[in-house]
C-alpha positions as a printed Julia matrix, in Angstrom:
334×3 Matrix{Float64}:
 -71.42   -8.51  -20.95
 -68.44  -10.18  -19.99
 -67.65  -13.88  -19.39
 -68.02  -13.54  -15.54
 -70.96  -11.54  -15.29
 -72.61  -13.71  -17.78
 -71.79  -17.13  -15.47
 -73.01  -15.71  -12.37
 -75.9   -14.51  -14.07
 -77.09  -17.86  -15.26
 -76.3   -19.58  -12.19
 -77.85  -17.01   -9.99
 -81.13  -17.41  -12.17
 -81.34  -21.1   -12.45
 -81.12  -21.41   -8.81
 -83.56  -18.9    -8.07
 -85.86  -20.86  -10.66
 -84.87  -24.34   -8.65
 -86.09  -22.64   -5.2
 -89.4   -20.61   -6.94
 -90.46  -22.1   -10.2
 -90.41  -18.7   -12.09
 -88.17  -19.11  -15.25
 -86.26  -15.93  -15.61
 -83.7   -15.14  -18.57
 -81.52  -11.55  -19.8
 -80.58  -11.27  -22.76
 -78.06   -8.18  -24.23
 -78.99   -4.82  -24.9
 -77.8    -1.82  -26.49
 -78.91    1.85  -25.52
 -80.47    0.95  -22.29
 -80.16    3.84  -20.17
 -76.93    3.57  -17.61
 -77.16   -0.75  -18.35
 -75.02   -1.56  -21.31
 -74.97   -5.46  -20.08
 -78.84   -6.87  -20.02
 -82.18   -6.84  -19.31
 -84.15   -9.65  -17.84
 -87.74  -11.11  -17.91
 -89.48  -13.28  -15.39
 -91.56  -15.64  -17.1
 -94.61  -15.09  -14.71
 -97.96  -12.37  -14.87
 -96.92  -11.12  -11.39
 -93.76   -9.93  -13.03
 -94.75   -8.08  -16.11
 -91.92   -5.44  -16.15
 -88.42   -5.84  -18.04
 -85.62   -5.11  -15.18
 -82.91   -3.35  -16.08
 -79.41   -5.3   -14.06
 -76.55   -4.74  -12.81
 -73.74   -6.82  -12.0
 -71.25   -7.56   -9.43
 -68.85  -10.19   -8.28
 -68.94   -9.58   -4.63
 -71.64   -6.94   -3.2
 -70.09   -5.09   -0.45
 -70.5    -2.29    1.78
 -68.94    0.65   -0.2
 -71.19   -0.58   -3.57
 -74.03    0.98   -1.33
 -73.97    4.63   -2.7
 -73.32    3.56   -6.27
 -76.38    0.95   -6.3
 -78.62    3.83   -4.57
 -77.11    6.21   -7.36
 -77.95    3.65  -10.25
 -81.69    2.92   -8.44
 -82.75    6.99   -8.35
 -81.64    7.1   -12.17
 -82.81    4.25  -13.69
 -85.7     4.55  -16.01
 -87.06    0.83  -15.67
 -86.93   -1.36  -12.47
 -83.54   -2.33  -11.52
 -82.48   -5.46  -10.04
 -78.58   -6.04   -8.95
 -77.38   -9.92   -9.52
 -74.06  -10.82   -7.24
 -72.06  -13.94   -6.79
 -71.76  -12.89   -2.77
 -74.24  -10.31   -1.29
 -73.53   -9.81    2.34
 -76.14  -10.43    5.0
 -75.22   -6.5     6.63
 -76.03   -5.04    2.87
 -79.09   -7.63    1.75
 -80.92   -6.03    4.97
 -79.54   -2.6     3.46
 -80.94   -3.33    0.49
 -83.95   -4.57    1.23
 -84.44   -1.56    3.53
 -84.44    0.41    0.33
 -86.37   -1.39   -1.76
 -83.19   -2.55   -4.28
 -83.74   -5.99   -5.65
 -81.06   -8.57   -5.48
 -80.5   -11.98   -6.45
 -76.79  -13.49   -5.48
 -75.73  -16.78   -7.15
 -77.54  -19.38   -4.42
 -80.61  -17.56   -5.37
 -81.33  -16.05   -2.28
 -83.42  -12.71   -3.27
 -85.05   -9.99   -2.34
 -87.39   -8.93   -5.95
 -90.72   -6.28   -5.04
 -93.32   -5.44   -7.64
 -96.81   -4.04   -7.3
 -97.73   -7.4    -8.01
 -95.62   -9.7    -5.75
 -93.2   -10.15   -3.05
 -90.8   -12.53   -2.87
 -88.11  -13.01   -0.23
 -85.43  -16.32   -0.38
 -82.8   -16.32    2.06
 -80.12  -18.91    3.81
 -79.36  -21.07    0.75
 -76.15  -21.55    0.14
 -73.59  -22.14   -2.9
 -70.02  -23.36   -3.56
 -68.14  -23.91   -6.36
 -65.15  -25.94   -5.79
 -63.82  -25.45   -9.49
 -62.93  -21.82   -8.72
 -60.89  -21.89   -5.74
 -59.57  -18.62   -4.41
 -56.42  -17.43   -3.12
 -55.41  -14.24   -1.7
 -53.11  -12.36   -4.01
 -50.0   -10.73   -1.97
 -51.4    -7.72   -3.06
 -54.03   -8.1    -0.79
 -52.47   -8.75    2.37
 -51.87   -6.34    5.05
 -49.01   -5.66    3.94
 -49.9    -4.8     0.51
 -52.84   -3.27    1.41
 -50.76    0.0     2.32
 -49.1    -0.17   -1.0
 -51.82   -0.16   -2.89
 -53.03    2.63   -1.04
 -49.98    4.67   -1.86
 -50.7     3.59   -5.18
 -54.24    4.83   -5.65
 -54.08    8.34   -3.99
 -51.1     9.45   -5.43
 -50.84    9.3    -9.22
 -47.18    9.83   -9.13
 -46.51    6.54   -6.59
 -46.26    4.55   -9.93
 -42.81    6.03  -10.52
 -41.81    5.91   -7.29
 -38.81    3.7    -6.49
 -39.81    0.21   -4.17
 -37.31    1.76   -1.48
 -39.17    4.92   -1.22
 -42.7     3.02   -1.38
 -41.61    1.03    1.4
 -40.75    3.97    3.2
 -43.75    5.81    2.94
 -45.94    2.56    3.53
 -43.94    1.43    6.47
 -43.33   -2.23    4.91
 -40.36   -3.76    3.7
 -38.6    -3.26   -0.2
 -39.56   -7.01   -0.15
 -43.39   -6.62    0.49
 -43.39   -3.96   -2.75
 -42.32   -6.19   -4.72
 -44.57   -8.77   -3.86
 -47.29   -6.33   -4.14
 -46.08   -4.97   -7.74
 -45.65   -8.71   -9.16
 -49.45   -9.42   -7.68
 -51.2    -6.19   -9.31
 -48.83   -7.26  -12.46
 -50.25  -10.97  -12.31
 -53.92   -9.92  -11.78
 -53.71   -6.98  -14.59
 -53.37   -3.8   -12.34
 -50.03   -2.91  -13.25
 -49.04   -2.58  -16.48
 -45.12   -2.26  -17.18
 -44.48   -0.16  -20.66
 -40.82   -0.12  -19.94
 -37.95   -0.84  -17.83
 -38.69    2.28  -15.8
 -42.0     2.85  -16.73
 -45.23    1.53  -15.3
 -49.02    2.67  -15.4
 -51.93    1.32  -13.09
 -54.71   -0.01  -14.87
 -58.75   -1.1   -14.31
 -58.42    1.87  -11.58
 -61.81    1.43  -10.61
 -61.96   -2.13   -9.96
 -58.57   -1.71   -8.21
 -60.61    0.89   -5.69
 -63.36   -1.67   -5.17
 -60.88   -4.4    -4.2
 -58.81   -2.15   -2.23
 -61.78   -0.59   -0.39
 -62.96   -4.22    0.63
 -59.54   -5.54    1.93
 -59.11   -2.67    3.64
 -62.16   -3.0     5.44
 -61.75   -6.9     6.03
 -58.1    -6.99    6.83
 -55.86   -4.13    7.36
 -58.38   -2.01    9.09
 -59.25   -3.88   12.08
 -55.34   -4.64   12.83
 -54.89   -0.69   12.93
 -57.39   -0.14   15.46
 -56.1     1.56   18.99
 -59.22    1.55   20.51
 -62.21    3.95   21.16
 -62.68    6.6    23.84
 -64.73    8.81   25.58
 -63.92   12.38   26.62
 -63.21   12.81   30.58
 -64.85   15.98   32.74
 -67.04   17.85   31.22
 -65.13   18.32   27.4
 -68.22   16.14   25.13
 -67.85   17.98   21.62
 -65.4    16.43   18.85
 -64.85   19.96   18.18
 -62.32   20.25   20.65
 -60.09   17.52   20.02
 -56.57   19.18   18.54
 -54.83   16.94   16.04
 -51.12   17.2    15.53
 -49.54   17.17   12.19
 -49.09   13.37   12.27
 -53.12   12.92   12.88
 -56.21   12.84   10.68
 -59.71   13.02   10.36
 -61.69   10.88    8.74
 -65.22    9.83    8.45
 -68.26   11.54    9.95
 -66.31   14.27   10.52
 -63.57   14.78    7.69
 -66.99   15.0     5.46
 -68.83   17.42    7.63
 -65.23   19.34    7.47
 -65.57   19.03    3.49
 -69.15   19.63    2.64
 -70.78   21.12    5.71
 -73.6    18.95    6.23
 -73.44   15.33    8.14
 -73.47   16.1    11.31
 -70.87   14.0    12.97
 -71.97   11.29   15.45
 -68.84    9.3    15.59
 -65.2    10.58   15.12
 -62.84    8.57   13.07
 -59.07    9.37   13.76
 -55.84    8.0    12.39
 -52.63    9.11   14.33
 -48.82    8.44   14.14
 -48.61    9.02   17.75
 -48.29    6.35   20.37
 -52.15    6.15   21.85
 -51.34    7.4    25.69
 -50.12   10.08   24.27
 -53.51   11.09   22.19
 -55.66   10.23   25.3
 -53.29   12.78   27.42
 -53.34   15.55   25.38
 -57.02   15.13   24.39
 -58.14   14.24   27.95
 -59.58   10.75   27.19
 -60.65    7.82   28.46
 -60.64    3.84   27.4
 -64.38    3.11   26.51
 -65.49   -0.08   24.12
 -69.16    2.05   23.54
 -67.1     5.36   23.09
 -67.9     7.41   19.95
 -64.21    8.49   19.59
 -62.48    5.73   17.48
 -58.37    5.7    17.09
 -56.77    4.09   14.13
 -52.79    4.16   14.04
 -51.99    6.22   11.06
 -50.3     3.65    8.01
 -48.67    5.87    5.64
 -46.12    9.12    5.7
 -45.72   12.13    3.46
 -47.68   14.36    2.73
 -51.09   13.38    1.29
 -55.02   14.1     1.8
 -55.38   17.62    3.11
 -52.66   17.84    5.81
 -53.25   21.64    6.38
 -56.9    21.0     7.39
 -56.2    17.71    8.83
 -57.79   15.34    6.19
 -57.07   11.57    5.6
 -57.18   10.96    1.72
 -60.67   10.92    0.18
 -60.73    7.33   -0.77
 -59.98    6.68    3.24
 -63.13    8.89    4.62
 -65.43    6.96    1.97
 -64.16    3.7     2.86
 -64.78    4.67    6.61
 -68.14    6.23    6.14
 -69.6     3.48    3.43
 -67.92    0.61    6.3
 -70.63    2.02    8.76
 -73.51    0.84    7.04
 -75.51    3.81    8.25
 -78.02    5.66    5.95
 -76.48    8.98    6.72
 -72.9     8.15    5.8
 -73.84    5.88    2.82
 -75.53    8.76    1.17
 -72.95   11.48    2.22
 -70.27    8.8     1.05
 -72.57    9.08   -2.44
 -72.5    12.91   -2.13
 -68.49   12.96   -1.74
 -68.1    10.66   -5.04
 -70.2    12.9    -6.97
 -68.14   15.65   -5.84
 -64.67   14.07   -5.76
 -62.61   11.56   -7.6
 -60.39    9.33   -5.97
């Protein structure tokens, strides 16, 4: 367990003991299947089962298939402890019946015995400000992305990163010095670098994405004109891509798309012309400009990068997508 998971444990416990009265401790384990970190034990009758836990700093939409993965496997109950748990995925989670705790003590825990349901308390710890690393900006955002989908990117010069992101030489190096600074890029040599903690890189990309650079892409949504109504008969040039609903049904043939998710290079009259559309706010067409060149996903079947369609599909917060989003990552890699 390490030194972060361990704090927010113990604060998220002795606050939910200040708002309940139910003493609760973990302690570490060994060989506990898929939890390597702890176990816990409330210190009432009503709660007579050890919980198996998992850990997180911030809980956030694209967690969702992961946690559902770790609930359907887990031999004992489960119980997830977060520093910050989102209202949009507490309801989530309480909708399937994963317990939660964040670090004001606000929970959600169900037993055969008990309910109990704490919500709108509120925490702040002013000894831990944060600050948004320039690797996290818009900006960076893109570079990171470059980063993550194509192993080779790492070599790549700043000029040519800068090309393909569409930022300036100056905002890759800001973005290499802040993954350097927070442990994501390792440098082995003058000319030779490697990206480490991968996976936590993904989780912090996935969420900045989704707070920051994704809503300042957005063209707008549509609605077809006449009587055209199927998604099916959209045509994409080469500088467009699927993503979401549909890119998955186009890779594993089974959610049936409800929305369409499209990133483009082209200016947006120029989609809505050729694809007879119309401005709509409610319209199930939705246009995102396209933020990177070159060649990557599946250009010859018109697919955005896989990291892209589950970032789209988990940033729904519908059942469907969450658990096709779970289907693609058992499937995939990023």
């Amino acid at each position: 367990m390490n030194t972060k998971a361990y704090y927010i444990g113990h604060e998220a416990l002795n606050r939910f003991t200040e708002h309940t009265g139910i003493k609760a401790v973990f302690s570490r384990t060994k060989g506990v299947e898929l939890f390597t970190d702890a176990t816990i034990k409330f210190n009432d009758p009503r709660f007579e089962d050890v919980f198996t836990i998992e850990f997180k700093n911030e809980v956030r939409n694209h967690h969702l298939p992961v946690l559902l993965d770790l609930k359907e496997k887990s031999k004992r109950p489960f119980i997830l402890i977060g520093q910050t748990i989102f209202p949009s995925v507490k309801e989530y989670l309480r909708k399937y019946g994963i317990n939660y705790i964040d670090i004001a003590g606000n929970a959600s825990i169900q037993t055969d015995q008990a309910i109990i349901y704490i919500d709108g308390q509120k925490w702040q710890d002013d000894t831990h400000p944060t600050q948004l690393n320039r690797a996290f900006t818009k900006t960076g955002l893109r570079v990171v992305f470059l980063l993550l989908i194509d192993p080779g990117a790492v070599t790549y010069s700043n000029r040519m990163l800068a090309e393909m992101g569409g930022v300036s030489v100056g905002a890759v190096n800001n973005t290499m010095n802040g993954l350097q600074i927070m442990g994501f890029l390792r440098r082995i040599n003058k000319t030779t670098s490697r990206i480490d903690l991968r996976d936590t890189l993904v989780e912090r990309w996935i969420s900045g994405y989704q707070e920051r650079l994704k809503p300042a892409l957005h063209l707008g949504n549509f609605r077809f004109t006449g009587k055209v109504s199927s998604w099916e008969s959209l045509r994409l040039t080469t500088d467009s891509f699927w993503s979401g609903e549909v890119a998955a049904f186009k890779m594993r043939k089974n959610l049936i798309p409800k929305t369409v998710t499209i990133y483009t290079g082209l200016n947006k009259l120029e989609f809505m012309r050729s694809n007879h559309l119309v401005p709509d706010a409610e319209g199930d067409i939705t246009l995102y400009q396209r933020f990177w060149k070159g060649e990557l996903g599946e250009a010859s079947r018109h697919l955005a990068p896989l990291l892209l369609i589950y970032a789209d599909l988990t940033d729904t917060m519908d059942p469907r997508c969450i658990e096709e989003a779970q289907a693609l990552i058992k499937e995939n890699s990023f």
